[in-house]
N, C-alpha and C positions, 0 to 999 in steps of 0.2 A: 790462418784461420781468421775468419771474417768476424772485429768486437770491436768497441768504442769503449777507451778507456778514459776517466774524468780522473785527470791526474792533478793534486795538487801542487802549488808554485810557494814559494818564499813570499811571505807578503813586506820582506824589507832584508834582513839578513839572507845573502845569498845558500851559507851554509844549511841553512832549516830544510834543507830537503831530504828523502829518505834514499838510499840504495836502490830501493824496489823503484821506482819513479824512475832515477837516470837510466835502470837499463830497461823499463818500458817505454821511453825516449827515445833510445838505441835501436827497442825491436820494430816499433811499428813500422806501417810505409808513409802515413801521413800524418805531422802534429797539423792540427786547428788550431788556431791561436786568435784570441781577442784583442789583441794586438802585436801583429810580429815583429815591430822594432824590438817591445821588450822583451818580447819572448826571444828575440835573437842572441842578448846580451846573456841570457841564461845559460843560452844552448851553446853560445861560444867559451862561457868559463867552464862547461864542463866536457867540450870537444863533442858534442852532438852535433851530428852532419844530417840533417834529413829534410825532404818538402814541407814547407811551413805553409799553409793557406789562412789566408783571415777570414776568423767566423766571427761575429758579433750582434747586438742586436738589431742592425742596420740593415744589412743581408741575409741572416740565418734561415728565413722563413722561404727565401729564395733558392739556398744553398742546400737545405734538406734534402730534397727529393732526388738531388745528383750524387749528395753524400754517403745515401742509403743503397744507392742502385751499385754503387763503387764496393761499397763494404759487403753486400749482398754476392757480389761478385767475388769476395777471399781477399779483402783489401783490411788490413787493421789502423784504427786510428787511434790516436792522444787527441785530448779536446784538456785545453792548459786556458785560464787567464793570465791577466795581468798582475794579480797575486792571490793567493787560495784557493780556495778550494770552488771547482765551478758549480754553477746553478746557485751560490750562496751568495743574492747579492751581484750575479753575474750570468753573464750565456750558460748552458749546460742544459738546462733543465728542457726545453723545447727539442733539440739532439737526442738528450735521452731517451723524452718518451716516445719520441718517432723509432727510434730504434728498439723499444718495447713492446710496441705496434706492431711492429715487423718482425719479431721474434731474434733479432740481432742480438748477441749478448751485451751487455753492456756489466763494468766494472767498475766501480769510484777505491780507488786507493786510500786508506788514512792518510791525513799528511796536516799539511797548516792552515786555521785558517783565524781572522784577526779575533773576533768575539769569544774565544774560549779561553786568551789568557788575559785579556779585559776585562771578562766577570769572574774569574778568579783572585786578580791580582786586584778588585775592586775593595776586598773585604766582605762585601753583602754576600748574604745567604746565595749559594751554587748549587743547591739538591733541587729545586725545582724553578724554572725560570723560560720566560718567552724572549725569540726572537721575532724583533720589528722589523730587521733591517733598517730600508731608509723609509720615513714615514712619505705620504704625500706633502707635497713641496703646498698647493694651492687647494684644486675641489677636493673637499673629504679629510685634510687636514684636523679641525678645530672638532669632529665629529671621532675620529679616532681618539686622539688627545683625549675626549673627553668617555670612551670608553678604556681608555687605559687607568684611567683616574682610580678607577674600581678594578684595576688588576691588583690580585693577591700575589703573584709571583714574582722575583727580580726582573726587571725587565733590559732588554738590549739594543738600542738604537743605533744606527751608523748616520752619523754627518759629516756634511763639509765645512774644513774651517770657517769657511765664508759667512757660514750661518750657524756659527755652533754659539754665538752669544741670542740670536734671534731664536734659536731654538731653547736654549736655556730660560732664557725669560718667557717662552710660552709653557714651558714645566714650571716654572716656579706660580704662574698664575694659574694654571691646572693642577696641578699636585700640592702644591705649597711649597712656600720656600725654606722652611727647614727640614723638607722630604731629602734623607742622604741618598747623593749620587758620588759619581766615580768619573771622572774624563780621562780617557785615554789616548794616546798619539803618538805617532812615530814607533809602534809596535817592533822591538827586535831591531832596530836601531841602533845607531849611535846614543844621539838624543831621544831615544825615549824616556816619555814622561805618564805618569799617573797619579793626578791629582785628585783627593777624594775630601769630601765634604757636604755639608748641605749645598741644597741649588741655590742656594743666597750665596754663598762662600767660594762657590765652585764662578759666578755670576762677578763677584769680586777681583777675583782671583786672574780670569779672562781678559776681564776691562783693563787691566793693567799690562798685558802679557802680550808677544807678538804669539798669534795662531796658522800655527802650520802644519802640516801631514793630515792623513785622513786621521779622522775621531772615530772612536766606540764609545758611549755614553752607557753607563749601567746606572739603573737607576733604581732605589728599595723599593717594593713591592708594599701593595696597602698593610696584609698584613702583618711585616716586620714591621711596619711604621704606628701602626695600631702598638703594637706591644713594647715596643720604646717611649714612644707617649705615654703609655700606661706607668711602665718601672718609671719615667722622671716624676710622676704624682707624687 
């Protein structure tokens, strides 16, 4: 039966994945994969034998239109990242809706993905909260930033080490630097770490540290920070 499943990956611990996943692995005829070196290393620890094709944002827009005519035809696919859950941050979402289009069913499985145990294990408030993803790198950067400024809710950002002290020091001049945040890395890991504090502290903390694995940054929301201001009076 002709569907696209968006199955989720381990974004570092290979055991985080669900039952339901390895044997929708098993059943389809084709995984997609955003990168299939790694996706190979998955599918070898848990004895998955099947056609891997690389879909990513390089190709995808090319790759659609043979993908849907395949699956239209009684062909079933896995579409996997490189870790979690896709369209989050990653390919997926463009497959999707061309298969939504087309009346193909489409299925996203529960399973892992990094920003939900980031802003949990942050402390800040988790009942109501935005995901940024990654912000813009250059145009529209400093324009965000400065509408996030006046978000009410915890917020959720994804960065690269590379830039996660250049990004901290443009929240601490946008938000302020004793606005609490949260860093998170190396998620489900060996070495994972989650460091929480103001963005001065957090900014501290960096400069002195070596920075590796991906980031999630959670950062307090205006209005927690409005009513912690307030009790310190």
């Amino acid at each position: 039966m002709s569907k696209l499943y968006l199955v989720p990956t381990p974004i570092g611990n290979l055991e985080d994945i669900t039952f339901r996943a390895i044997r929708i692995l098993k059943e389809v005829d084709i995984i997609l994969a955003e990168d299939t070196r790694k996706t190979n290393i998955l599918l070898k620890h848990y004895d998955i034998k099947k056609m891997v094709f690389a879909h990513h944002q390089f190709n995808e827009h090319k790759a659609i239109p043979s993908l849907l005519i395949r699956m239209k035809s009684g062909e079933s696919m896995a579409m996997v990242t490189d870790a979690g859950t896709p369209g989050i941050s990653d390919p997926g979402y463009l497959l999707a809706r061309a298969c939504i289009d087309t009346q193909i069913d489409v299925e996203c499985l529960p399973g892992a993905t990094a920003f939900v145990p980031a802003l949990v294990n942050s402390g800040l408030p988790n009942d109501r909260f935005v995901f940024e993803g990654f912000l813009p790198q250059k145009k529209g950067r400093q324009k965000r930033l400065s509408e996030l400024a006046e978000e009410q809710k915890t917020m959720i950002i994804y960065e690269s080490p590379y830039r996660l002290l250049k990004a901290l020091a443009q929240f601490a001049e946008t938000f302020g630097e004793d606005r609490k945040a949260s860093v998170s890395r190396e998620l489900t890991k060996i070495h994972e770490e989650n460091i929480r504090g103001t963005i001065k502290e957090l900014i501290e903390y960096y400069t002195k540290s070596t920075i590796k694995g991906e980031i999630v940054i959670v950062i307090e929301g205006l209005s927690s920070y409005k009513k912690s201001v307030k009790s310190e009076e």
